[in-house]
C-alpha positions as CSV (number, residue, x, y, z in Angstrom):
1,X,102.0,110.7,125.4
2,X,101.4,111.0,121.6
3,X,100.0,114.4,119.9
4,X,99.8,114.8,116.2
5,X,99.8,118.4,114.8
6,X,99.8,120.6,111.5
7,X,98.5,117.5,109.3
8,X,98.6,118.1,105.7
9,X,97.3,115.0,103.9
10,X,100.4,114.3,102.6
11,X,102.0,114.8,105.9
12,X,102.1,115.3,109.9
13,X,104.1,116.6,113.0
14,X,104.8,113.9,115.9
15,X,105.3,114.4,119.1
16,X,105.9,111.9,121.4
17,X,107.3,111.9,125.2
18,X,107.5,109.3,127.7
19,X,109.2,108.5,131.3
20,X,111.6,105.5,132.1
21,X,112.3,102.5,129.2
22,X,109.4,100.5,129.1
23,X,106.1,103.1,128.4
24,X,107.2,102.6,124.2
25,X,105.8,99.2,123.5
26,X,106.1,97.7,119.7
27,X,102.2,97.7,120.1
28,X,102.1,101.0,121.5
29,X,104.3,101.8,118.5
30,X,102.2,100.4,115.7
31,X,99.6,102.1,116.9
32,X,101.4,105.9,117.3
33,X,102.4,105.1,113.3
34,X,99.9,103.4,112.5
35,X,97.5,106.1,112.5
36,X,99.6,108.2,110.1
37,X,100.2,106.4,107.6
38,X,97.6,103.9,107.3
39,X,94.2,105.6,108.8
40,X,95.3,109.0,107.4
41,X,97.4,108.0,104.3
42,X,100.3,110.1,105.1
43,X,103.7,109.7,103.0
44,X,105.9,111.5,106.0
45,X,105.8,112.1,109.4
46,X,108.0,114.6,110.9
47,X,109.8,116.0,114.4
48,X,111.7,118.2,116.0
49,X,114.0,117.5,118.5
50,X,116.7,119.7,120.8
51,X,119.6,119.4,119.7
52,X,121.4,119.4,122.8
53,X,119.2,116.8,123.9
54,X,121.1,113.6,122.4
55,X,119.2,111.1,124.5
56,X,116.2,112.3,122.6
57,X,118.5,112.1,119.1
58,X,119.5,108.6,120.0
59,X,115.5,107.5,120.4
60,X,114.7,109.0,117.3
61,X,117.3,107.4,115.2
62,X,116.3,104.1,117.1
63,X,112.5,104.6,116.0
64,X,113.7,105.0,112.3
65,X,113.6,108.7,112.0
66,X,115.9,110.5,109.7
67,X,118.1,113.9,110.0
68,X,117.0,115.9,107.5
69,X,117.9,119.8,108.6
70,X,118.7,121.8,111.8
71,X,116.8,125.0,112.3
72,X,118.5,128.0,114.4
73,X,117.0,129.3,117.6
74,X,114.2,127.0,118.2
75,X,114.4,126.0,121.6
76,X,116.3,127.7,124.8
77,X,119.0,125.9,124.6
78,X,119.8,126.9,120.4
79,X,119.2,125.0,117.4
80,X,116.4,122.1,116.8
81,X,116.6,118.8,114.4
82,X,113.8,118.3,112.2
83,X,113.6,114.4,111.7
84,X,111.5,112.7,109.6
85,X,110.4,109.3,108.6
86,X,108.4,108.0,105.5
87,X,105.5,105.4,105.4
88,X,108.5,103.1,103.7
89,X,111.2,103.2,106.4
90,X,108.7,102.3,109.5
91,X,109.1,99.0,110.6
92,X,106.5,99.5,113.4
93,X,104.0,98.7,110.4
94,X,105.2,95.2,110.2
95,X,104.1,94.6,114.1
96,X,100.8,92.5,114.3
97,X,99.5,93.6,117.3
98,X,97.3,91.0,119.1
99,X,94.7,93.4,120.4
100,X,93.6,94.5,116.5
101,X,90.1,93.1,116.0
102,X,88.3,93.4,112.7
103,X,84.8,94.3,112.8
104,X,84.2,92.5,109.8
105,X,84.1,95.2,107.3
106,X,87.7,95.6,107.4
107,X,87.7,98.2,109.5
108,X,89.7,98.2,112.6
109,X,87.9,99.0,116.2
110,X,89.2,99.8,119.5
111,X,91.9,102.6,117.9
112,X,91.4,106.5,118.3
113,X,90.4,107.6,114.8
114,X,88.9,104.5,113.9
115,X,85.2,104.2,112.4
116,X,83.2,102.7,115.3
C-alpha cells in the first residue's frame, strides 16, 4: 500500500509497505512517483524509515532514496532515517507503462488523481 501525507506543493511524505518480492512492480512504481512529481509538481519526496530495520534501508536505497538525517526517538525501537528523493534522481519516471491511455487532451485516465 501507498499513502501520501503532509504535501506541501513543493513537497510530500511517502509511505509505502508491501509483503513478499513481487507486489513492487516498475508499473506499480511509475505510478506511486508518478503522482508526485508529475500530477502534483513536487521537487522532493520524502520518508522515514527505522533505523533498525535495514531490510527497509536496503529497499529504499534500491528505489533511489537518499540519507539525508536521522532523527532521535522516533520509533520503539530508537532513531528514524529521513530519506528523500528529488523529481531528478527517480528513474521510475523513465518507465512507459503500457496501461497509460491518453484521453486525447493530454490528460492521462485510469490513475487516482487524474482528471476524468
Amino acid at each position: 500500500g501507498v499513502l501520501f501525507t503532509n504535501y506541501t506543493q513543493a513537497s510530500i511524505w511517502l509511505h509505502m509497505a508491501g509483503a513478499g518480492s513481487s507486489w513492487a512492480t516498475p508499473t506499480f512504481l511509475w505510478a506511486v512517483f508518478d503522482y508526485p512529481f508529475n500530477q502534483l509538481g513536487c521537487r522532493r519526496v520524502y520518508g522515514i524509515v527505522e533505523a533498525a530495520n535495514q531490510h527497509a534501508l536496503n529497499v529504499d536505497r534500491r528505489l533511489g532514496f537518499e540519507m539525508m538525517t536521522s532523527l532521535p526517538d522516533v520509533f520503539a525501537s530508537g532513531d528514524g532515517i529521513v530519506v528523500s528523493m528529488t523529481r531528478e534522481q527517480c528513474r521510475w519516471l523513465k518507465v512507459k507503462p503500457r496501461t497509460l491511455m491518453e484521453n486525447g487532451h493530454g490528460r492521462r485516465q485510469g490513475w487516482i488523481g487524474s482528471p476524468s
